[in-house]
C-alpha positions, 0 to 999 in steps of 0.5 A: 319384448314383442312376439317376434324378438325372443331373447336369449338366456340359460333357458331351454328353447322350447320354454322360450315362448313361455319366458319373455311374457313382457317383462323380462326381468326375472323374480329376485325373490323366487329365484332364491326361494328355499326348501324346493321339493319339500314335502309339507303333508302327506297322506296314506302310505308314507314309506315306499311308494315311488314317486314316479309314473310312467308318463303312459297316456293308457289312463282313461279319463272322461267326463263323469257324466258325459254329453249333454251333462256336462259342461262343454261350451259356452253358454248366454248368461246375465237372463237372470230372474230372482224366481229362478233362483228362488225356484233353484234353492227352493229344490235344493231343500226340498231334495236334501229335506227328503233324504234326510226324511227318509233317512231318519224315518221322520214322518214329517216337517212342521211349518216352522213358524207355527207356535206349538207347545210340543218338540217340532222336527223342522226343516229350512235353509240357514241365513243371516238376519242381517247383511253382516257375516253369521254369528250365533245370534243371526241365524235365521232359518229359511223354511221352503215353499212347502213349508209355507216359505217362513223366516224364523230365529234359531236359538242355538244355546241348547245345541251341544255342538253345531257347525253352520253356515248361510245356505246350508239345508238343515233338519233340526228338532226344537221347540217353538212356543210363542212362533216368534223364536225356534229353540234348536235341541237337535241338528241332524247330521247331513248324508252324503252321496254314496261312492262311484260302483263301476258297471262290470264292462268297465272294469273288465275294460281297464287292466290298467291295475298298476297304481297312476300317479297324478300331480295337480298345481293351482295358478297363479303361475307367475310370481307377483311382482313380474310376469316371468313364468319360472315356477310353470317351467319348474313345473314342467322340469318335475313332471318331465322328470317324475313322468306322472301319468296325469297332470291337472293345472287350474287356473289362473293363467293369467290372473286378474289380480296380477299387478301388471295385468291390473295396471294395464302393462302387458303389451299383447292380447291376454288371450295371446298371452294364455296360448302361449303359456298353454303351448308351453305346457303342451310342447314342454310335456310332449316327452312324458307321455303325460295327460293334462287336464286344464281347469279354468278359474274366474281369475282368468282374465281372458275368460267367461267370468262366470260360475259354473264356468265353461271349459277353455277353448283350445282350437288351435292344438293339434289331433296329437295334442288334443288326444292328451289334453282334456279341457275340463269346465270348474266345476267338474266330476272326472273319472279317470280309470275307475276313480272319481275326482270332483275338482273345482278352482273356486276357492270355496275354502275360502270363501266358506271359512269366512261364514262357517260358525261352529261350537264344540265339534272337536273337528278343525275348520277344514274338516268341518267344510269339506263334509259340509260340500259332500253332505250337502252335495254340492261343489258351492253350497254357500248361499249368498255367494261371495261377492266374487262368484257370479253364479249363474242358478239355472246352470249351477244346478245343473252342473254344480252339484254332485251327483256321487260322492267324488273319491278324491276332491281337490279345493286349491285355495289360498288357506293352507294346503293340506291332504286328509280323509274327510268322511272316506273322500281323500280331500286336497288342496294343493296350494297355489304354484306362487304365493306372491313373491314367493314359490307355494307348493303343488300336490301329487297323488298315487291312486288304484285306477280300479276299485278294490273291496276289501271283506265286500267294503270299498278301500280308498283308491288313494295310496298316497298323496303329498303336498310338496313345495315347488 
């Protein structure tokens, strides 16, 4: 089907732009899916709350950190060098080494190759010893320049409980007799940051004080087996009807990994593709009054396959369109109202769960990963990346960490959905809009725009949340 000939059918016209992206023939599989609009978890309180926003475009939102800060075009990248990288990693140890310090009123880190007959208190970077995935035998630690810059082998059979992975920054206590073999008798439980505290003029500034429902969806899309966006205009229907007041939709749009897009079979630009799909949603949401923030992913196919990544460049909207959308870079720190959500559409979940190894922590999987990205500070603490990632340091360190603890963070991933509160962050990962054949789910979320004390100690600005199948 060209751009010109559009095909008639039962969908709405301003949806048709969307439909006949070039193979016409709807998912069999999807159409037929059961258990629409069931909810699979839930969080916060279950009994009550509406599921229904006033579509009001009122609600602030903003990039956390503003301007030269953050993310906001495209950047050179492939300039590479390796000191770099080291240089990169080397202050991340040092920076999370000194929190921790001070924090546990440590006098000081011993190099951790030195042989003593004492208990040392050492500080280094976890790695494999091999090019394999970490196991309790591999685990090597990685001390920084400061400390001389020396590998040593963990010996982790003393440690009660232990959750670890390649990257992770940590402080632990041991002994090392012969210099050769760190015997581990203590780690040190990583800090997080503290929560956003917004400055007195901003709080006055937003009365907006009823609570702001937000839906999220993950890409892709498109079921797999034809690239037919019917699960994007059932997301379209849910939002005219629920009038959220804000939508969040990451990536992929167009997906790499999509069949047809692997084989070559499409019959126009990708970036033609996507700017219809985008016009769609625009058009389509016109009538909610609703924000929409899009979030990129490296399986975009028309776009910068690097991380972090640039946001989308959308020239060709209009100043109405433009005042509604927010063209947000992965990954991000937003603040809308007062609250604070990190949002990333790199599945590090994914990517973590495969190298994580723990013992006896009595907390599931992810649980355990969550807090590790917020006490390690960073929307990626995994290092090497997955093959996947192409990571560009110098910007990762400049816009790949958090510089506060988000109140909301949304991980979309393959693993299983879930909503939990992890260490006082509402974490959420929403699944992904189609799973192969199939329909997945997105999530929803009512927050308190303004933060709200309670006996002089901060409240969760999440009141609900679900995670629903479309």
């Amino acid at each position: 089907v060209d751009g010109h000939h559009q095909p008639h059918g039962k969908f709405p016209l301003k949806h048709h732009c969307v439909m006949c992206l070039c193979s016409a023939t709807p998912s069999q599989k999807y159409g037929t899916r059961g258990g629409r609009g069931e909810v699979v978890s839930s969080f916060g309180a279950v009994q009550g709350p509406r599921w229904t926003g006033k579509g009001q475009s009122a609600v602030r939102v903003e990039m956390l950190e503003g301007g030269e800060n953050s993310l906001i075009s495209s950047y050179k990248y492939m300039f590479q060098r390796l000191r770099d990288v080291r240089d990169v990693l080397t202050e991340k140890i040092e920076e999370l080494g000194e929190e921790l310090r001070s924090h546990f009123n440590i006098e000081e880190f011993s190099p951790v190759s030195l042989p003593v007959q004492d208990s040392i208190t050492v500080l280094g970077q976890v790695c494999c010893d091999s090019n394999g995935k970490l196991n309790t035998q591999s685990v090597l630690l990685e001390a920084g320049q400061e400390q001389g810059g020396r590998q040593v082998p963990v010996d982790l059979s003393e440690l009660k409980e232990f959750s670890l992975f390649p990257g992770q920054v940590v402080v632990m206590e041991g002994m090392n007799p012969s210099g050769e073999r760190f015997v581990a008798t203590k780690l040190y439980e990583g800090i997080p940051l503290p929560f956003y505290c917004p400055s007195e003029g901003k709080q006055e500034m937003d009365e907006v004080s009823e609570p702001v429902m937000v839906m999220m969806a993950c890409g892709p899309y498109t079921p797999s087996e034809s690239l037919t966006y019917d699960p994007l205009i059932d997301l379209i229907t849910i939002i005219n009807k629920d009038r959220p007041d804000m939508c969040i939709l990451f990536g992929p749009f167009v997906d790499s990994k999509h069949e047809q897009i692997e084989k070559n079979q499409v019959t126009e630009t990708f970036e033609n593709i996507f700017k219809r799909c985008v016009d769609s949603i625009v058009e389509g949401t016109k009538g909610s009054g609703c924000r929409l923030v899009f979030v990129p992913s490296q399986r975009d196919v028309h776009h910068h396959y690097i991380y972090p990544q640039p946001p989308f460049n959308l020239s060709n909207l209009s100043k109405d369109d433009s005042a509604r959308v927010t063209l947000a870079p992965d990954p991000c720190t937003l603040l809308i109202g007062n609250v604070t959500f990190g949002l990333t559409s790199t599945d590090i979940l994914f990517h973590m769960g495969a190298e994580e190894i723990s013992s006896g922590t009595g907390t599931e999987r992810f649980s355990r990963i969550m807090k590790h990205m917020l006490t390690q500070r960073s929307y990626y603490p995994l290092y090497p990346p997955a093959e996947e990632v192409n990571m560009d340091y110098d910007k990762f360190q400049q816009f790949g960490q958090m510089n506060l603890t988000p109140d909301i963070l949304i991980v979309p991933s393959e693993l299983r959905y879930f909503i939990k509160d992890v260490i006082g962050c509402v974490c959420v990962n929403p699944g992904r809009l189609t799973k192969g054949q199939v329909g997945g789910t997105y999530g929803r979320l009512l927050i308190q725009p303004n933060p709200v004390l309670v006996e002089g100690k901060r409240v969760s600005p999440c009141i609900a949340g679900q995670v629903v199948k479309i």
